[in-house]
C-alpha positions, 0 to 999 in steps of 0.5 A: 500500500502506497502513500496516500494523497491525492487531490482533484487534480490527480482524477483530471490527469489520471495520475496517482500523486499532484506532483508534476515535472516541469517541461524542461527544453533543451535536453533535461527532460529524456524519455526515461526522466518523463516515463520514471515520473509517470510510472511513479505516480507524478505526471511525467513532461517533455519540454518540446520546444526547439526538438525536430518533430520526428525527434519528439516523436522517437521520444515519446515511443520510448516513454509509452514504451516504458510506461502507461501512465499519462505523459504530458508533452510542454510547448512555448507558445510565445511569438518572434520578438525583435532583438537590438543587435544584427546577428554578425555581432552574435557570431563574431562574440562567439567565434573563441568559443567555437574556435576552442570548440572546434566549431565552425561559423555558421554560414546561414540562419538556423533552420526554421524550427517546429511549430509548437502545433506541430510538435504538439500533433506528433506528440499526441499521436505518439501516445501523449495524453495531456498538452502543457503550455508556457509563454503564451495565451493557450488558444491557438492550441486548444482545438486540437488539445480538445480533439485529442481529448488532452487537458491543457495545462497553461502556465501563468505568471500573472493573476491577468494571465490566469484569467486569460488562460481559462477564458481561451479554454486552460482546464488547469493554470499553472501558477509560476513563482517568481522563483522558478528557474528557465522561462518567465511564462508572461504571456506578454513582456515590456517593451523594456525591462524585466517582466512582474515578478511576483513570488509563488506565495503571493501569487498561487493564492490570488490565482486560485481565487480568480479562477475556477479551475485547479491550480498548480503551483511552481517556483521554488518548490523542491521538496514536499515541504514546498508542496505542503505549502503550495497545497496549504494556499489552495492548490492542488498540486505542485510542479518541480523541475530543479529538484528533477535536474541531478535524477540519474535519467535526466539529460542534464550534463555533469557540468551542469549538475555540479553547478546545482550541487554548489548553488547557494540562494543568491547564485541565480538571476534574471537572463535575457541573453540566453534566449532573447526572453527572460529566464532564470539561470545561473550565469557561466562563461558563454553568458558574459560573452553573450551579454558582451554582443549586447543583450538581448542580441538578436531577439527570440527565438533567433538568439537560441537558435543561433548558438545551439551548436555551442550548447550541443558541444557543450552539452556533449563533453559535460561542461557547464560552461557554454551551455544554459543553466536553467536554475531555480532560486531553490536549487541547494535543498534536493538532497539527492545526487543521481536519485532515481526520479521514482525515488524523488517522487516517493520522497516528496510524496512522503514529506509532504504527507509528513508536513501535513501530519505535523501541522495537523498536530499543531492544532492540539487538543481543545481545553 
C-alpha cells in the first residue's frame, strides 16, 4: 500500500500523486526522466520546444514504451520578438568559443524550427495524453488539445494571465513563482525591462481565487515541504523541475549538475541573453560573452537558435560552461545526487504527507 494523497487534480490527469515535472527544453527532460515520473505516480513532461518533430516523436515511443501512465508533452507558445543587435555581432562574440570548440561559423540562419502545433500533433499521436503550455495565451492550441481529448495545462505568471488562460479554454493554470528557474511564462513582456515578478506565495493564492479551475503551483518548490505549502494556499498540486535536474535519467550534463550541487540562494538571476526572453539561470562563461554582443542580441527565438551548436558541444563533453543553466532560486535543498526520479517522487510524496501530519498536530487538543 502506497502513500496516500491525492487531490482533484490527480482524477483530471489520471495520475496517482499532484506532483508534476516541469517541461524542461533543451535536453533535461529524456524519455526515461518523463516515463520514471509517470510510472511513479507524478505526471511525467517533455519540454518540446526547439526538438525536430520526428525527434519528439522517437521520444515519446520510448516513454509509452516504458510506461502507461499519462505523459504530458510542454510547448512555448510565445511569438518572434525583435532583438537590438544584427546577428554578425552574435557570431563574431562567439567565434573563441567555437574556435576552442572546434566549431565552425555558421554560414546561414538556423533552420526554421517546429511549430509548437506541430510538435504538439506528433506528440499526441505518439501516445501523449495531456498538452502543457508556457509563454503564451493557450488558444491557438486548444482545438486540437480538445480533439485529442488532452487537458491543457497553461502556465501563468500573472493573476491577468490566469484569467486569460481559462477564458481561451486552460482546464488547469499553472501558477509560476517568481522563483522558478528557465522561462518567465508572461504571456506578454515590456517593451523594456524585466517582466512582474511576483513570488509563488503571493501569487498561487490570488490565482486560485480568480479562477475556477485547479491550480498548480511552481517556483521554488523542491521538496514536499514546498508542496505542503503550495497545497496549504489552495492548490492542488505542485510542479518541480530543479529538484528533477541531478535524477540519474535526466539529460542534464555533469557540468551542469555540479553547478546545482554548489548553488547557494543568491547564485541565480534574471537572463535575457540566453534566449532573447527572460529566464532564470545561473550565469557561466558563454553568458558574459553573450551579454558582451549586447543583450538581448538578436531577439527570440533567433538568439537560441543561433548558438545551439555551442550548447550541443557543450552539452556533449559535460561542461557547464557554454551551455544554459536553467536554475531555480531553490536549487541547494534536493538532497539527492543521481536519485532515481521514482525515488524523488516517493520522497516528496512522503514529506509532504509528513508536513501535513505535523501541522495537523499543531492544532492540539481543545481545553
Amino acid at each position: 500500500m502506497g502513500t496516500h494523497l491525492r487531490t482533484p487534480l490527480c482524477d483530471l490527469l489520471g495520475i496517482r500523486y499532484p506532483v508534476l515535472l516541469a517541461g524542461m527544453g533543451g535536453g533535461p527532460t529524456t524519455p526515461q526522466l518523463v516515463a520514471a515520473v509517470s510510472e511513479a505516480g507524478g505526471l511525467g513532461t517533455f519540454g518540446a520546444s526547439g526538438m525536430r518533430v520526428e525527434a519528439l516523436r522517437e521520444a515519446v515511443r520510448i516513454a509509452r514504451s516504458l510506461t502507461s501512465a499519462p505523459i504530458a508533452v510542454n510547448v512555448l507558445l510565445a511569438p518572434p520578438r525583435e532583438g537590438t543587435h544584427e546577428p554578425g555581432a552574435l557570431h563574431d562574440a562567439l567565434q573563441p568559443i567555437r574556435d576552442a570548440l572546434g566549431l565552425e561559423r555558421p554560414t546561414a540562419p538556423a533552420a526554421p524550427a517546429a511549430t509548437p502545433i506541430e510538435l504538439l500533433q506528433a506528440a499526441l499521436e505518439e501516445g501523449a495524453s495531456i498538452v502543457s503550455i508556457g509563454l503564451g495565451d493557450p488558444a491557438p492550441v486548444v482545438e486540437l488539445a480538445r480533439a485529442a481529448g488532452a487537458p491543457v495545462l497553461a502556465m501563468v505568471a500573472t493573476v491577468t494571465d490566469a484569467r486569460r488562460a481559462v477564458a481561451s479554454g486552460a482546464d488547469v493554470v499553472v501558477a509560476q513563482g517568481a522563483e522558478a528557474g528557465g522561462h518567465r511564462s508572461n504571456f506578454e513582456l515590456p517593451a523594456s525591462g524585466l517582466p512582474p515578478m511576483v513570488g509563488t506565495m503571493a501569487l498561487v493564492p490570488q490565482v486560485v481565487a480568480a479562477v475556477d479551475v485547479p491550480v498548480v503551483a511552481t517556483g521554488g518548490i523542491m521538496d514536499g515541504r514546498g508542496v505542503a505549502a503550495a497545497l496549504a494556499l489552495g492548490a492542488q498540486g505542485a510542479q518541480l523541475g530543479t529538484r528533477f535536474l541531478r535524477a540519474a535519467e535526466s539529460g542534464a550534463n555533469p557540468g551542469y549538475r555540479d553547478r546545482l550541487a554548489v548553488a547557494a540562494d543568491t547564485d541565480t538571476e534574471i537572463i535575457t541573453a540566453f534566449s532573447g526572453r527572460p529566464a532564470r539561470g545561473l550565469r557561466n562563461a558563454v553568458l558574459d560573452t553573450l551579454q558582451a554582443a549586447g543583450s538581448p542580441g538578436i531577439g527570440w527565438p533567433r538568439q537560441s537558435a543561433a548558438w545551439a551548436d555551442v550548447r550541443a558541444t557543450s552539452d556533449r563533453r559535460g561542461s557547464g560552461d557554454y551551455t544554459t543553466l536553467w536554475a531555480g532560486q531553490a536549487a541547494a535543498i534536493a538532497p539527492e545526487a543521481e536519485a532515481g526520479a521514482a525515488a524523488i517522487v516517493a520522497a516528496v510524496v512522503a514529506e509532504c504527507v509528513d508536513a501535513i501530519e505535523r501541522l495537523a498536530a499543531l492544532r492540539g487538543t481543545p481545553d
